[in-house]
C-alpha positions, 0 to 999 in steps of 0.5 A, spaced: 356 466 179 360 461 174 358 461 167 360 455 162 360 455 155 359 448 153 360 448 145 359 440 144 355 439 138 352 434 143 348 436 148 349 429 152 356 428 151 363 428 154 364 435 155 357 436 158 359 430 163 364 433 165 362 440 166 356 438 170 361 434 174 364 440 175 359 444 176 354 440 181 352 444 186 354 450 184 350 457 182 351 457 175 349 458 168 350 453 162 350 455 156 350 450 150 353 454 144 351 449 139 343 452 140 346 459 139 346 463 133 353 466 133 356 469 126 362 470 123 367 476 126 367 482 121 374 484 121 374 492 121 381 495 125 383 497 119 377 501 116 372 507 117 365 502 118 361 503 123 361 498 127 355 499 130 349 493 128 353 489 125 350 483 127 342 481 130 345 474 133 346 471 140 353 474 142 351 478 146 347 475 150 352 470 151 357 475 152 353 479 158 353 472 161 361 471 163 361 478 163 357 477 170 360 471 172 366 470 176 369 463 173 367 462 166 368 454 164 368 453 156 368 445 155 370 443 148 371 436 145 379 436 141 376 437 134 382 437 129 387 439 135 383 444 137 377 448 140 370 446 137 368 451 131 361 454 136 367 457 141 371 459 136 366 464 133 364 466 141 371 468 142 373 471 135 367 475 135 372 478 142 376 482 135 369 487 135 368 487 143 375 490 144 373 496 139 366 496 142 365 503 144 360 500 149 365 495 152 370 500 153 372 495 159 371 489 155 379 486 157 379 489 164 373 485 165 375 479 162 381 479 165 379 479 173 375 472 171 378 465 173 378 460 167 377 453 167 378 450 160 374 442 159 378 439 152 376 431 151 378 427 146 379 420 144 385 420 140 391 421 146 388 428 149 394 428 154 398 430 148 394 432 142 391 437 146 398 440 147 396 445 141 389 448 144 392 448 151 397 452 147 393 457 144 389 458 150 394 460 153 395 466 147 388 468 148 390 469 154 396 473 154 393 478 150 387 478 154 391 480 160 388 473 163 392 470 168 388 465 172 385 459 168 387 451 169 385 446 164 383 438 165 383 434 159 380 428 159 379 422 155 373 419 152 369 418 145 363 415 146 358 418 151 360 416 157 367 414 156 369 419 160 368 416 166 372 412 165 377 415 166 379 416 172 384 421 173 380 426 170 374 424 174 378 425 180 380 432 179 374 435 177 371 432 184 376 436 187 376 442 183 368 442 184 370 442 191 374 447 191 368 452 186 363 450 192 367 452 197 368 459 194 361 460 192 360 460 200 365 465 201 363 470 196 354 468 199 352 464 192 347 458 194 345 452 191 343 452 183 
């Protein structure tokens, strides 16, 4: 199962374009974090709070749902040279999973996992994501992640991004390539 965390404040737009492009025939879930109620990460390391019901939210909900999945796809459009703000709170709220007592395999699971980061922006994406790439790629280290491939694409406006040919033809053959997998690992059609 593939699970993809689209976390476009439009539900249309070109980071949704790209991930059903992504995903077309394949088993996966898509899951529109701008629909979800995710709070704000307590921080509690350094102190003797009980973690316990911290919050009454969607998280894990969404958390459960990569868990399962063996390909987590997160799709964002480059807000101010970053992720957008919907998928930054899913992945801060990783602070409490990795203390989670509940979790206690939390980075073990996360780590076996294939990542497909999706960025699109407007404003030269191939240079301007350079910065979320690299973030990425220190989430990643910390959580012992070591396979995940990004596409950045290039689109504004719904639709733009189909213009953008390169981007498009990669997407083709990576979802060649998942569908493939899904055959090897007896996953049907979604």
């Amino acid at each position: 199962m593939i699970t993809c965390l689209l976390g476009s404040s439009r539900s249309d737009g070109n980071s949704r374009i790209l991930a059903d492009n992504l995903l077309k025939g394949t088993k996966h879930r898509m899951i529109n974090l701008y629909e979800k109620r995710i709070d704000k990460v307590i921080d509690n390391r350094h102190s003797k709070m009980n973690d316990k019901d911290l919050h009454q939210d969607d998280y894990s909900e969404v958390l459960k749902n990569v868990m399962d999945a063996h390909t987590v796809v997160f799709s964002t459009p480059l807000y101010w040279y970053s992720m957008s703000a919907s998928l930054k709170l899913f992945i801060d709220r990783w602070t409490e999973s990795l203390r989670d007592q509940h979790r206690d395999n939390f980075k073990s699971v996360m780590s076996n996992k294939e990542y497909i980061i999706i960025i699109v922006g407007g404003d030269n994406p191939a240079v301007k994501s350079r910065p979320l790439i690299e973030q990425f790629k220190y989430i990643f280290e910390f959580m012992n992640i070591t396979n995940y491939s990004f596409i950045v694409g290039e689109g504004v406006k719904p639709l733009d991004i189909l213009e953008d040919r390169n981007t498009m033809e990669k997407v083709k053959t990576l979802n060649s390539d998942l569908r493939n997998l899904k055959h090897q690992i007896g996953e049907t059609n979604e």
